[in-house]
N, CA and C atoms as an extended XYZ file, in Angstrom:
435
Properties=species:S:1:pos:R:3:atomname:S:1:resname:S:1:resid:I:1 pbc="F F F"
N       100.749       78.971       93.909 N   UNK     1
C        99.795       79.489       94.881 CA  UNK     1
C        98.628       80.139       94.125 C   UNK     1
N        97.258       79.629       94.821 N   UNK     2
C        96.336       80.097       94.112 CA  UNK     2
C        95.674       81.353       94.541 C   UNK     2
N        95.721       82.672       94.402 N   UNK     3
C        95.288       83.923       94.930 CA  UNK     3
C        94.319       84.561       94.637 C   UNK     3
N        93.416       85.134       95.032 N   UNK     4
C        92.459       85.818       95.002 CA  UNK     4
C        92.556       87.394       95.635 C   UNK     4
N        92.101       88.103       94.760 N   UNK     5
C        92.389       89.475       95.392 CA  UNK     5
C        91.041       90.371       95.420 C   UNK     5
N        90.905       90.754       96.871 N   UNK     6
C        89.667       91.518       97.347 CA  UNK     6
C        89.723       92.743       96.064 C   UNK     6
N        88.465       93.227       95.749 N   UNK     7
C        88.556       94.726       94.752 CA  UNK     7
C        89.232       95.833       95.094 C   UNK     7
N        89.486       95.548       96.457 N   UNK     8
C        89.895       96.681       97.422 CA  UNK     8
C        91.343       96.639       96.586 C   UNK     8
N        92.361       95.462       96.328 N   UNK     9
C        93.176       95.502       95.961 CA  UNK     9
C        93.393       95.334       94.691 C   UNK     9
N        92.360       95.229       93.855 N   UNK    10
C        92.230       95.738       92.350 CA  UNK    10
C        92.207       97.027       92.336 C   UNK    10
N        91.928       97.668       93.309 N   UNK    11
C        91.584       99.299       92.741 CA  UNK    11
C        92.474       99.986       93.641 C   UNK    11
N        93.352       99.734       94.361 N   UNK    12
C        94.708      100.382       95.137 CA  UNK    12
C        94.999      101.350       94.375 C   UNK    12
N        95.701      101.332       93.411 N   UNK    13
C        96.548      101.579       92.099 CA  UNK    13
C        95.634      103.333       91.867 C   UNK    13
N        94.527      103.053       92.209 N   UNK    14
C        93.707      104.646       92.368 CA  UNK    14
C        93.308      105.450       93.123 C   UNK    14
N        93.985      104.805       94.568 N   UNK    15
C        93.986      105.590       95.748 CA  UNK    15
C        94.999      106.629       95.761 C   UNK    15
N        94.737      107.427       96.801 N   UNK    16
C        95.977      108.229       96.871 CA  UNK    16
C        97.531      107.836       97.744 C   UNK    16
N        97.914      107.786       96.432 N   UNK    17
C        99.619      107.115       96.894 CA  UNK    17
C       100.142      108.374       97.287 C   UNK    17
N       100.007      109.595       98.074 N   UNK    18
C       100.377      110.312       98.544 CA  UNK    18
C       101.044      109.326      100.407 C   UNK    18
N        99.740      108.740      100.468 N   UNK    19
C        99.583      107.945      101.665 CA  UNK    19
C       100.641      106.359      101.335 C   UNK    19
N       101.520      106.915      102.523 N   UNK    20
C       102.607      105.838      102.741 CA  UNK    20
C       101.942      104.107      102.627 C   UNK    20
N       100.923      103.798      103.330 N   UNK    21
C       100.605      102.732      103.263 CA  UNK    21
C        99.899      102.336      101.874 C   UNK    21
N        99.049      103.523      101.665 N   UNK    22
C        98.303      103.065       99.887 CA  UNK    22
C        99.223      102.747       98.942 C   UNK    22
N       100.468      103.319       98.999 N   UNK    23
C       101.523      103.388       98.018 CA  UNK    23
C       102.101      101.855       98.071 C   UNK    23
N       102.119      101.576       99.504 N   UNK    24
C       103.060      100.588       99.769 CA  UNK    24
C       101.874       98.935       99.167 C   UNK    24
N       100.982       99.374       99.534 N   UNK    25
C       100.103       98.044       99.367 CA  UNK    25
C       100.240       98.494       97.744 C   UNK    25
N        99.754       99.472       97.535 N   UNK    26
C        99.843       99.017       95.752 CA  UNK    26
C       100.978       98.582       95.007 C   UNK    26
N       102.175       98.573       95.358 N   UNK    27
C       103.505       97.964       94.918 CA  UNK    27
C       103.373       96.771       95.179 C   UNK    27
N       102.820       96.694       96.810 N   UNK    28
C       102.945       95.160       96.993 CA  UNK    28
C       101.775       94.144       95.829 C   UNK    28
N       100.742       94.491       95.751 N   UNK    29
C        99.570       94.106       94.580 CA  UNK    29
C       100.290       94.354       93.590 C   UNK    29
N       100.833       95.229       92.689 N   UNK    30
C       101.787       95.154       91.435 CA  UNK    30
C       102.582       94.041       91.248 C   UNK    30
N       103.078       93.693       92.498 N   UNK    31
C       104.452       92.581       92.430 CA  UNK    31
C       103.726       90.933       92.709 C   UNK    31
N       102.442       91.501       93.447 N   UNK    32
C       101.905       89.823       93.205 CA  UNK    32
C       100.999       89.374       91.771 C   UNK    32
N       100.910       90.670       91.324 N   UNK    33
C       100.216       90.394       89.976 CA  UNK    33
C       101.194       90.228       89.241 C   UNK    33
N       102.592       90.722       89.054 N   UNK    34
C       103.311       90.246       87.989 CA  UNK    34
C       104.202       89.489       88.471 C   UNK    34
N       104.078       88.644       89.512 N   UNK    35
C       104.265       86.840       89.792 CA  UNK    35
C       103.035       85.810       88.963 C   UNK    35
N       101.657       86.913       89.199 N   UNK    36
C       101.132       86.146       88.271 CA  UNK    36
C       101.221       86.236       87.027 C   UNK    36
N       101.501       86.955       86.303 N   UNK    37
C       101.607       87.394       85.047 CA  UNK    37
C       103.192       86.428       84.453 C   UNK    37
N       103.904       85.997       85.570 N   UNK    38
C       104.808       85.052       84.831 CA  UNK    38
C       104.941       83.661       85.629 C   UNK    38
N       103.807       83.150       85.568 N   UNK    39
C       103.392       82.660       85.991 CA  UNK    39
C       103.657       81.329       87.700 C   UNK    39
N       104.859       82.445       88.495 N   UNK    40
C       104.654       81.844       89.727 CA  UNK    40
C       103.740       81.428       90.494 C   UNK    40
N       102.491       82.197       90.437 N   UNK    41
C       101.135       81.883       91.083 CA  UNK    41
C        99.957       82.243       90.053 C   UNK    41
N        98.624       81.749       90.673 N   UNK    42
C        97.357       81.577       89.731 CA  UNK    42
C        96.965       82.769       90.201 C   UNK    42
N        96.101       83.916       89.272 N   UNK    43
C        95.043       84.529       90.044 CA  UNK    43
C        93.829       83.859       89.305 C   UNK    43
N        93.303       84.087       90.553 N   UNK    44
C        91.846       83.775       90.594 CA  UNK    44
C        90.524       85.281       90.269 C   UNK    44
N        89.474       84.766       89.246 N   UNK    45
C        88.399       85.946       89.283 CA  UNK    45
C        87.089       85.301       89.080 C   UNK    45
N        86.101       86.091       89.556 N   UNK    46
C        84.833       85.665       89.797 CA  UNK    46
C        83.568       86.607       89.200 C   UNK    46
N        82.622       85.825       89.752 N   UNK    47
C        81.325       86.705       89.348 CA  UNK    47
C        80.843       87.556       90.119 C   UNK    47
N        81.693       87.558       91.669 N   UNK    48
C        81.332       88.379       92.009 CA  UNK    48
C        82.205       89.692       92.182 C   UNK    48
N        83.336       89.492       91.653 N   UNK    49
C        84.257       90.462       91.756 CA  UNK    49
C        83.724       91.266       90.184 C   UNK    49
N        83.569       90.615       89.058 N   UNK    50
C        82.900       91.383       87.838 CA  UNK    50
C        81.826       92.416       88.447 C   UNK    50
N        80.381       91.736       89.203 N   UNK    51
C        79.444       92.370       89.713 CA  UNK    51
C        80.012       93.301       90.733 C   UNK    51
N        80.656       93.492       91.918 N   UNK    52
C        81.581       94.754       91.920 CA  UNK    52
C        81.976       95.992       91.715 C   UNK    52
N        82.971       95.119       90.352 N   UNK    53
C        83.387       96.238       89.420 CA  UNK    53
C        82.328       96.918       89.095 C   UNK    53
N        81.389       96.150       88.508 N   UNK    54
C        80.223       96.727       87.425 CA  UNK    54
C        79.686       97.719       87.937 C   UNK    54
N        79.587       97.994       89.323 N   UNK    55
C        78.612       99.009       90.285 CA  UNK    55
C        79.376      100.256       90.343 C   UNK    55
N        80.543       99.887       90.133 N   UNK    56
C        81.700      101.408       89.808 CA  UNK    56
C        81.191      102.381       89.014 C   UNK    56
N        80.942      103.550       89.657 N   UNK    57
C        80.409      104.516       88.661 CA  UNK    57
C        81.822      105.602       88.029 C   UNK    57
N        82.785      105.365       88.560 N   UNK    58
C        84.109      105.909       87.523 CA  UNK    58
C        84.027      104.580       86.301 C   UNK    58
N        83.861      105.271       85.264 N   UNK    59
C        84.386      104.491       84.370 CA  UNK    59
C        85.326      104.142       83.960 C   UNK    59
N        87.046      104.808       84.284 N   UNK    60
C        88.297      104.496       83.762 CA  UNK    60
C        88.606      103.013       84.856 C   UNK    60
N        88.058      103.428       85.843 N   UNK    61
C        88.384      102.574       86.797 CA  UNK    61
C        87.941      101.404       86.214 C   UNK    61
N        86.878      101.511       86.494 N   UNK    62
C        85.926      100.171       85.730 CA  UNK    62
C        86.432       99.416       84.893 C   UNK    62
N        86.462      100.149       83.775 N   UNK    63
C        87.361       99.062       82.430 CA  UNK    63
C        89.067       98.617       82.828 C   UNK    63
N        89.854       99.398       83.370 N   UNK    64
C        91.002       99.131       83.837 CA  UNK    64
C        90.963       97.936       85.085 C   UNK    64
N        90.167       97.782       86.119 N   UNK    65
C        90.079       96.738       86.770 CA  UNK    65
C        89.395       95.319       85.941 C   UNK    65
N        88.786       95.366       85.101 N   UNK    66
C        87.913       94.685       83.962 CA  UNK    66
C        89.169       94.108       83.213 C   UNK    66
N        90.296       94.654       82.951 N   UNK    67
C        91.127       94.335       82.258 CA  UNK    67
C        92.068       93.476       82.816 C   UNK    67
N        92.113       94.007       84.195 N   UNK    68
C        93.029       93.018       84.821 CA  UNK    68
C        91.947       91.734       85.984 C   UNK    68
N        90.739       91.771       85.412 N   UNK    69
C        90.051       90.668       86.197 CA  UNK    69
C        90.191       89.451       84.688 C   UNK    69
N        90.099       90.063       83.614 N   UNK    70
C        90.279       89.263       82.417 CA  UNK    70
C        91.228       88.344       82.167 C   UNK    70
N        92.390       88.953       82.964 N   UNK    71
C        93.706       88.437       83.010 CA  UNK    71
C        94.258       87.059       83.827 C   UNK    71
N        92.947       87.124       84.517 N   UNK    72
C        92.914       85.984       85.915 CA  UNK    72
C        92.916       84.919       85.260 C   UNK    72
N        93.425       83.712       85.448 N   UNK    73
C        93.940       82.567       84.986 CA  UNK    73
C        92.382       81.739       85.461 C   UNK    73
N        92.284       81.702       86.236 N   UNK    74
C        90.885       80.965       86.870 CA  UNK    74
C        89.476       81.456       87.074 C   UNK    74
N        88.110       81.003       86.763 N   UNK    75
C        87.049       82.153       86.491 CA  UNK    75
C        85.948       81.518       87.597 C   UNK    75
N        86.105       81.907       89.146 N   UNK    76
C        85.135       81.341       89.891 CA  UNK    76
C        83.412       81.903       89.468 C   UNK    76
N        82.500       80.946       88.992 N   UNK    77
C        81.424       81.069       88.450 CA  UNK    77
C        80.212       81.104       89.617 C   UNK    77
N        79.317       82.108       89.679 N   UNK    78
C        78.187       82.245       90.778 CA  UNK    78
C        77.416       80.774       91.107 C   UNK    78
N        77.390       80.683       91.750 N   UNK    79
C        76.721       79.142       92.189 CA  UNK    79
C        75.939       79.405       93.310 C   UNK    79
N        74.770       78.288       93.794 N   UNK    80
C        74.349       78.116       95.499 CA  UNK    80
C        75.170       78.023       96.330 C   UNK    80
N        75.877       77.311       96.121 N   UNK    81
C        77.159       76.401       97.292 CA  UNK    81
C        77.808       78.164       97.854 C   UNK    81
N        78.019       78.723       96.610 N   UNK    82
C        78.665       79.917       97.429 CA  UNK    82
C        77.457       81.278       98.007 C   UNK    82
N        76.233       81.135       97.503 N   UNK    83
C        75.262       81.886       98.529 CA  UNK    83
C        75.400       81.151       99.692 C   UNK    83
N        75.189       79.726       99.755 N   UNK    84
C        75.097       79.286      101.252 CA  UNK    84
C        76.553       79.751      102.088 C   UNK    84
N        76.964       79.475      101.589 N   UNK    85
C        78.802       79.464      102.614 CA  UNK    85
C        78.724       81.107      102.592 C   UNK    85
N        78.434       82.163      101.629 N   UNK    86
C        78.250       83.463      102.249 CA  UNK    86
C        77.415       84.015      103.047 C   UNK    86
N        76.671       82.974      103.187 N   UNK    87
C        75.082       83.704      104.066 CA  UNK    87
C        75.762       82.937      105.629 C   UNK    87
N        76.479       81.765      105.502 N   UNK    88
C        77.628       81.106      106.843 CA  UNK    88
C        78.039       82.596      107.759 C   UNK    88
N        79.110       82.998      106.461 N   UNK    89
C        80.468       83.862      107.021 CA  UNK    89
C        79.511       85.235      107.394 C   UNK    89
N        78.683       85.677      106.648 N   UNK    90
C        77.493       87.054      107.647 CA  UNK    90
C        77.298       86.959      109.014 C   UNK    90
N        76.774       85.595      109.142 N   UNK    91
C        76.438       85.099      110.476 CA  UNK    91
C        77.458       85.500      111.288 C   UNK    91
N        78.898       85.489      110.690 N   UNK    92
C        79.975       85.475      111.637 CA  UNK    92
C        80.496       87.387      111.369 C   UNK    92
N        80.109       87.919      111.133 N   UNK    93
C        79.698       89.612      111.206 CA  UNK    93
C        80.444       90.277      109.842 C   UNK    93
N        80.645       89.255      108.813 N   UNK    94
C        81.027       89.993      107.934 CA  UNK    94
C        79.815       90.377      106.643 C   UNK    94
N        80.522       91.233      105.673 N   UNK    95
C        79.433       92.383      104.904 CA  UNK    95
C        78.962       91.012      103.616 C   UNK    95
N        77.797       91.167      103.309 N   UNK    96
C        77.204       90.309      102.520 CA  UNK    96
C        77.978       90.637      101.256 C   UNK    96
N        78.876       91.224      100.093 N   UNK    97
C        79.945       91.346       99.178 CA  UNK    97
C        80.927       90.520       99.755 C   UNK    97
N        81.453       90.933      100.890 N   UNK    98
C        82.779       90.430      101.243 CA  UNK    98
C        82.590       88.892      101.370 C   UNK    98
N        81.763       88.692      101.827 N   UNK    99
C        81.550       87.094      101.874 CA  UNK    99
C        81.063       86.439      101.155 C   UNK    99
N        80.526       87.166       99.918 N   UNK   100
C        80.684       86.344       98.548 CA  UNK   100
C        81.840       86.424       98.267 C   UNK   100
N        82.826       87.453       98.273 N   UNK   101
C        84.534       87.339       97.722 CA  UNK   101
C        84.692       86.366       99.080 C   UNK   101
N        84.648       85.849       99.914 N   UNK   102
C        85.415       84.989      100.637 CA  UNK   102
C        85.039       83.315      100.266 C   UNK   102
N        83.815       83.465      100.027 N   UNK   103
C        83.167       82.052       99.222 CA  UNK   103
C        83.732       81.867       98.004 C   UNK   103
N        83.343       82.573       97.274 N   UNK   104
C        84.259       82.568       95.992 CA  UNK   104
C        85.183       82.197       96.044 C   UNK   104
N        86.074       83.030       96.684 N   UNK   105
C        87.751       81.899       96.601 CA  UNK   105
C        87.694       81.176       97.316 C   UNK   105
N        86.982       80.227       98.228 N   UNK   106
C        86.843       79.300       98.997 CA  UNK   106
C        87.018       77.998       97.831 C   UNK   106
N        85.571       78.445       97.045 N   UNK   107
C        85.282       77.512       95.788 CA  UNK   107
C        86.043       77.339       94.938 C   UNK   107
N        86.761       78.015       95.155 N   UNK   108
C        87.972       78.277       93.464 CA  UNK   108
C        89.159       77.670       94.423 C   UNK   108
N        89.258       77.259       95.375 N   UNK   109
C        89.911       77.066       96.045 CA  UNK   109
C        91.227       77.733       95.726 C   UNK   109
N        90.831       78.904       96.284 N   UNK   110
C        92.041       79.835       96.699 CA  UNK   110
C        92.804       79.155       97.677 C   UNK   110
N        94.743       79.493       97.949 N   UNK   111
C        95.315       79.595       99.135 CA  UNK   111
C        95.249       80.484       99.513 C   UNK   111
N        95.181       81.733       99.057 N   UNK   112
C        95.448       82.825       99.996 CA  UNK   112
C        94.000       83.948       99.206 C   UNK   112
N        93.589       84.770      100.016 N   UNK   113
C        92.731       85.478       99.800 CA  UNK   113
C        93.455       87.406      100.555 C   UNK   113
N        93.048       88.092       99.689 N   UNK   114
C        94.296       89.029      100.229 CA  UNK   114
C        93.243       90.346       99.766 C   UNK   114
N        93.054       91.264      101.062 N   UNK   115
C        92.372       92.365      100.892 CA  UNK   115
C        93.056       93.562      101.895 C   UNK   115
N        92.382       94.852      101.190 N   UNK   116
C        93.367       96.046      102.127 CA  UNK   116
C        92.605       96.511      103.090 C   UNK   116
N        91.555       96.498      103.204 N   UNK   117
C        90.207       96.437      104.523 CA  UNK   117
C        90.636       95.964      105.846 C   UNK   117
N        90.711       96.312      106.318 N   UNK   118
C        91.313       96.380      107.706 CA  UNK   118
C        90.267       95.614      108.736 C   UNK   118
N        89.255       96.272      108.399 N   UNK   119
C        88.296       95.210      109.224 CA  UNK   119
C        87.779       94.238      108.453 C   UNK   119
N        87.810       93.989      107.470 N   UNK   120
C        87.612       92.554      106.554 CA  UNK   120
C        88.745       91.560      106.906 C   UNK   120
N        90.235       92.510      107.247 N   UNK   121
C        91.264       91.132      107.751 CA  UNK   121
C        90.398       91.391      109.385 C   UNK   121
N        90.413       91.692      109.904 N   UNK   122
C        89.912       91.081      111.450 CA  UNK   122
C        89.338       90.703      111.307 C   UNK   122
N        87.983       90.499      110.722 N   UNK   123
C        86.694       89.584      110.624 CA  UNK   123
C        87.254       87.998      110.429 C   UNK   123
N        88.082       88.244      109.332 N   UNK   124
C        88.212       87.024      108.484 CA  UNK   124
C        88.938       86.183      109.430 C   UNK   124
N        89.938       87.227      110.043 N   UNK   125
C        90.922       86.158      110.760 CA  UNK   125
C        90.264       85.807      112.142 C   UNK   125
N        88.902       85.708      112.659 N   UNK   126
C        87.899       85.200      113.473 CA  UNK   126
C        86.818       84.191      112.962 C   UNK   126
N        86.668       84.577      111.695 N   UNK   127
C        86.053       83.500      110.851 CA  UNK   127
C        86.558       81.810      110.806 C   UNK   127
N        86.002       81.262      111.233 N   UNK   128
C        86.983       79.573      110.430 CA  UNK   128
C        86.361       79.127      108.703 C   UNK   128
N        87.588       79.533      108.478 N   UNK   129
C        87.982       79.837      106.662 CA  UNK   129
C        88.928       78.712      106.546 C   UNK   129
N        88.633       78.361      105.200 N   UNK   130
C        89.298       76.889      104.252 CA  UNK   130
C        90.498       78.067      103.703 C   UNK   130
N        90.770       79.241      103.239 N   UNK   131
C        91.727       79.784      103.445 CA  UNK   131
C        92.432       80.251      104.016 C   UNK   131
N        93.934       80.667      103.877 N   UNK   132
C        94.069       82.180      104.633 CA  UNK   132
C        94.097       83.459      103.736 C   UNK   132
N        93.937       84.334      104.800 N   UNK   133
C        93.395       85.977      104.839 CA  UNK   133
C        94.467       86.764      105.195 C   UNK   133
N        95.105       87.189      104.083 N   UNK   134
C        96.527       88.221      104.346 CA  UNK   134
C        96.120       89.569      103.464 C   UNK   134
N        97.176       90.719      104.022 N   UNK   135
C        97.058       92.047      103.165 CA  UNK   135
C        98.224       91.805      102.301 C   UNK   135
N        97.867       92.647      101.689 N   UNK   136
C        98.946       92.698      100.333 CA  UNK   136
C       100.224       92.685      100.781 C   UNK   136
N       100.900       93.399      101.819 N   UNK   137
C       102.088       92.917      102.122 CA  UNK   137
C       102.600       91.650      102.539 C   UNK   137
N       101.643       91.216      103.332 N   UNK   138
C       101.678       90.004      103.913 CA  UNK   138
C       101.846       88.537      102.697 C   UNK   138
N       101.179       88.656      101.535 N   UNK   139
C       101.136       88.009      100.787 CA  UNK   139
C       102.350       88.297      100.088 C   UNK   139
N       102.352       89.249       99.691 N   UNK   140
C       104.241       89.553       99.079 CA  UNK   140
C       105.705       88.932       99.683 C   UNK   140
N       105.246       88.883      100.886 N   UNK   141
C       106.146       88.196      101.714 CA  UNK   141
C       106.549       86.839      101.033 C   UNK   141
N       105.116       86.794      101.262 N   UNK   142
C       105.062       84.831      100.804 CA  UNK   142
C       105.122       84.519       99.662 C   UNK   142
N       105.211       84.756       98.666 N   UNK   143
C       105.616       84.543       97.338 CA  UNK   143
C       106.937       85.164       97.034 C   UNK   143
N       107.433       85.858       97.412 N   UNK   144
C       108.703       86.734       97.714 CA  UNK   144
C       110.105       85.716       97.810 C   UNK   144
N       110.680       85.316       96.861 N   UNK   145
C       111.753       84.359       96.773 CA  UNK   145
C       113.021       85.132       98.224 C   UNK   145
């Protein structure tokens, strides 16, 4: 399975896991990254998830998500094809970032695209997308022997 993960779920891991659900999605993102890390599934990373990061003004954060975008097996590269198909999915009320991360793994042909944004999964799942759009638990499920 080829995955793509919103930044939202690159940077879990620095929320406050005081909060039952932050805690829980970041285990669940831990356990789909080290499916990828032995290699049950692909992750996928891009140019626009680098550009992103890059706007992070914590720096630990920064290089620590940098480290694990490095790690991504697949490197979706900025192109037209994915301005056009993001300037598509706006039309359909989502945020001009998010719909470069939804193009992006469109192009990289992601199966699953997986963010902790709550209204990025409602958008998406109104959108008609060449993927699907799960949260981190949801995706754990599914790779989940």
């Amino acid at each position: 399975m080829r995955i793509y993960l919103d930044m939202c779920c690159v940077k879990r891991p620095f929320d406050d896991q005081l909060d039952a659900r932050i805690s829980a999605e970041a285990v669940a993102i831990d356990a789909v990254l080290q499916a990828c890390q032995g290699g049950h599934c692909t992750l996928l990373t891009s140019d626009a998830l680098r550009f992103e990061n890059s706007r992070n003004p914590n720096e630990q954060r920064r290089e620590v998500a940098a480290v694990l975008l490095a790690a991504a097996k697949d490197n979706i590269p900025h192109e037209p094809l994915i301005e056009s198909r993001a300037a598509e999915l706006q039309k359909a009320g989502i945020g001009l970032l998010d719909a470069l991360h939804l193009a992006s793994a469109e192009c990289g042909s992601a199966d699953v695209f997986s963010a902790c944004d709550d209204e990025l999964l409602r958008r998406a799942q109104k959108a008609v997308l060449r993927i699907r759009v799960l949260s981190p638990g949801d995706l754990l499920k599914e790779i989940s022997p």
